[in-house]
N, C-alpha and C positions, 0 to 999 in steps of 0.2 A: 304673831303674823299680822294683824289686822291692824291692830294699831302703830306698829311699827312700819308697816309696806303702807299705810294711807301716810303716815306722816311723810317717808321716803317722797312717793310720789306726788302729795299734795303741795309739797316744797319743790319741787321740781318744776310744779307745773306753774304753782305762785297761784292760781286761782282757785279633766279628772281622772286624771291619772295615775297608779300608784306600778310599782315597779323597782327594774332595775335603770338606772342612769341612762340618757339615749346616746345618741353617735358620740357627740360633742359633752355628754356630762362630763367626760374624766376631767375636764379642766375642771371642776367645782370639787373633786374629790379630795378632803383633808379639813384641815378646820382653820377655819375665817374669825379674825379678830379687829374689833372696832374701840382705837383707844379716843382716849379725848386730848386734844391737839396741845392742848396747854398743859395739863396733870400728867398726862401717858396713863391717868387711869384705866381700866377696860370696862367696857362698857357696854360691849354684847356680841355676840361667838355663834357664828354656825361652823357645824359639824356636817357636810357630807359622807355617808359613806361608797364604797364600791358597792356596795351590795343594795344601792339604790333607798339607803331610810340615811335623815338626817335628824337635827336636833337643833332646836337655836334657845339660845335663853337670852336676855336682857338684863344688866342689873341696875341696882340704883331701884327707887322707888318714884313712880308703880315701876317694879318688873314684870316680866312675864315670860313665858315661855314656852312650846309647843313639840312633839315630835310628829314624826308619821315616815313618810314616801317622798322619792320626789320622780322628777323627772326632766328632761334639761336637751335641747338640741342646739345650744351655740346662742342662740336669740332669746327662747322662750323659757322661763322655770316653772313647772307645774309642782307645788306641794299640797300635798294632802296632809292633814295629820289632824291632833288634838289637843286643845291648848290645855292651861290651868283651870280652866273651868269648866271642862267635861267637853265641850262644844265640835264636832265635828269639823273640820277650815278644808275649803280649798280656796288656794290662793295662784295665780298664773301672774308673772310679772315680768316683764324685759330686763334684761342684766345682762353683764359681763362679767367675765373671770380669766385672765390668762397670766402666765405667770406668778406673781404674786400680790395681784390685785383683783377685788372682787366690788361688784355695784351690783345692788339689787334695786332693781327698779332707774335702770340706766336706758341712758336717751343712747340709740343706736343712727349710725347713719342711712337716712330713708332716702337713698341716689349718693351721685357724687358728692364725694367733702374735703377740703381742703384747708387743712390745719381747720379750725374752727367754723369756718366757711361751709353753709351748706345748711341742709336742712335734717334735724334729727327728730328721731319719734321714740316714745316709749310708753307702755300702759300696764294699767294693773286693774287685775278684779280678784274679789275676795267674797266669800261665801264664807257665813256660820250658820252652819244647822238647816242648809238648803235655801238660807234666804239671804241675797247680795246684798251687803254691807259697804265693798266700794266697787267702784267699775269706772276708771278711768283711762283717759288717753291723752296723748300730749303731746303739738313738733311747735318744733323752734327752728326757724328759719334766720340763720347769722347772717347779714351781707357783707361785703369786702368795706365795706363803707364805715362799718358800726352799725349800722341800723338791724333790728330784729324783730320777726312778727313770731307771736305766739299763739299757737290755734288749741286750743280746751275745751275736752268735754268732760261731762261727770253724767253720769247716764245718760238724760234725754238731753239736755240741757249745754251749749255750745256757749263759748263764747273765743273774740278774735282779739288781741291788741297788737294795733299795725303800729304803734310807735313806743315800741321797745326798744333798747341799746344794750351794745356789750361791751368790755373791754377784753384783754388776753393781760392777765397779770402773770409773774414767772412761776404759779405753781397752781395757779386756776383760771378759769373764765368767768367774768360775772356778768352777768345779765340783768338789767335794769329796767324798770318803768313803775309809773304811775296807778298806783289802784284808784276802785272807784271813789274811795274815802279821801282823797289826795295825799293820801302815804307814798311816800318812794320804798317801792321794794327792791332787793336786792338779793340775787339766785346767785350761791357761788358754784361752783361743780369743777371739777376735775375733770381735763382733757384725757384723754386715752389715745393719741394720735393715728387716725382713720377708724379709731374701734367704739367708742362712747364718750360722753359726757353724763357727769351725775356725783352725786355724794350721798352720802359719806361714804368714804372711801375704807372699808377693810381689806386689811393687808394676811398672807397667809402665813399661819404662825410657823417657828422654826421650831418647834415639840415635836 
């Protein structure tokens, strides 16, 4: 969870509860597979269940892997569990799931949006052993124009880039700009049209 939800979201951003599932978990209930785009290798698998515990492992090396609880009302996913290394995790992240697509740690619509258009948010905190490891947040404001601002925090710590850009390519959106290094970065994500933006994209298996 920790290193896999900071990378989800730290890419995105470019800069406790345990139980049965909430109103909205049954969309997460079955098991989630993330292949790689080029090989169709697999490359890491959550398991929901109805009965509110899931399971994710990662493979390839480093792998890792965790179980526990979770918890899920359409917007928010609360997992509890314990990874490979004994450590207690809770982790809360923004995602979607509907039909056969799942983003954890996905940019949700924060007001009106339109095709791409619009301002999205999404955040993540993660807890090992009582002490935060990550805790972020993140919106991207798209204009009709191409222009886009990105507002970021990581705990205390904010920062804005008002001169951002995107384009709407035919199977994602990229989002561009300028780090502080003069590197051109480049965000790609996956439309979900009126429902998220975000990657990588698992898809739910037919097993």
């Amino acid at each position: 969870m920790l290193r896999t939800c900071a990378i989800l979201m730290a890419a995105s951003a470019a800069v406790t509860a345990c139980g049965g599932a909430g109103d909205d978990g049954g969309e997460l209930v079955g098991r989630w597979e993330l292949n790689d785009e080029e090989t169709g290798e697999l490359e890491a698998i959550y398991d929901f269940a109805e009965d509110g515990t899931y399971a994710f492992r990662e493979y390839g090396a480093p792998g890792e892997s965790h179980r526990g609880t979770y918890e899920a009302d359409g917007e928010i996913l609360v997992m509890e569990g314990t990874d490979d290394e004994g450590r207690d995790l809770i982790g809360e992240v923004s995602y979607f799931a509907g039909g056969d697509r799942f983003i954890v740690g996905a940019l949700r619509p924060d007001g009106e949006v339109d095709g791409p258009v619009g301002r999205w948010s999404g955040s993540l905190r993660v807890e090992a052993d009582g002490q935060v490891e990550v805790d972020v947040a993140n919106s991207y404001r798209l204009e009709a124009g191409g222009g886009a601002t990105i507002e970021s925090r990581s705990g205390s710590q904010s920062e804005t880039i008002d001169d951002a850009s995107w384009v709407e390519n035919p199977d994602e959106v990229v989002v561009s700009f300028e780090s502080s290094g003069g590197i051109t970065v480049n965000i790609h994500m996956v439309l979900i049209e009126g429902e998220a933006l975000g990657s990588p994209l698992f898809r739910r298996s037919s097993d």
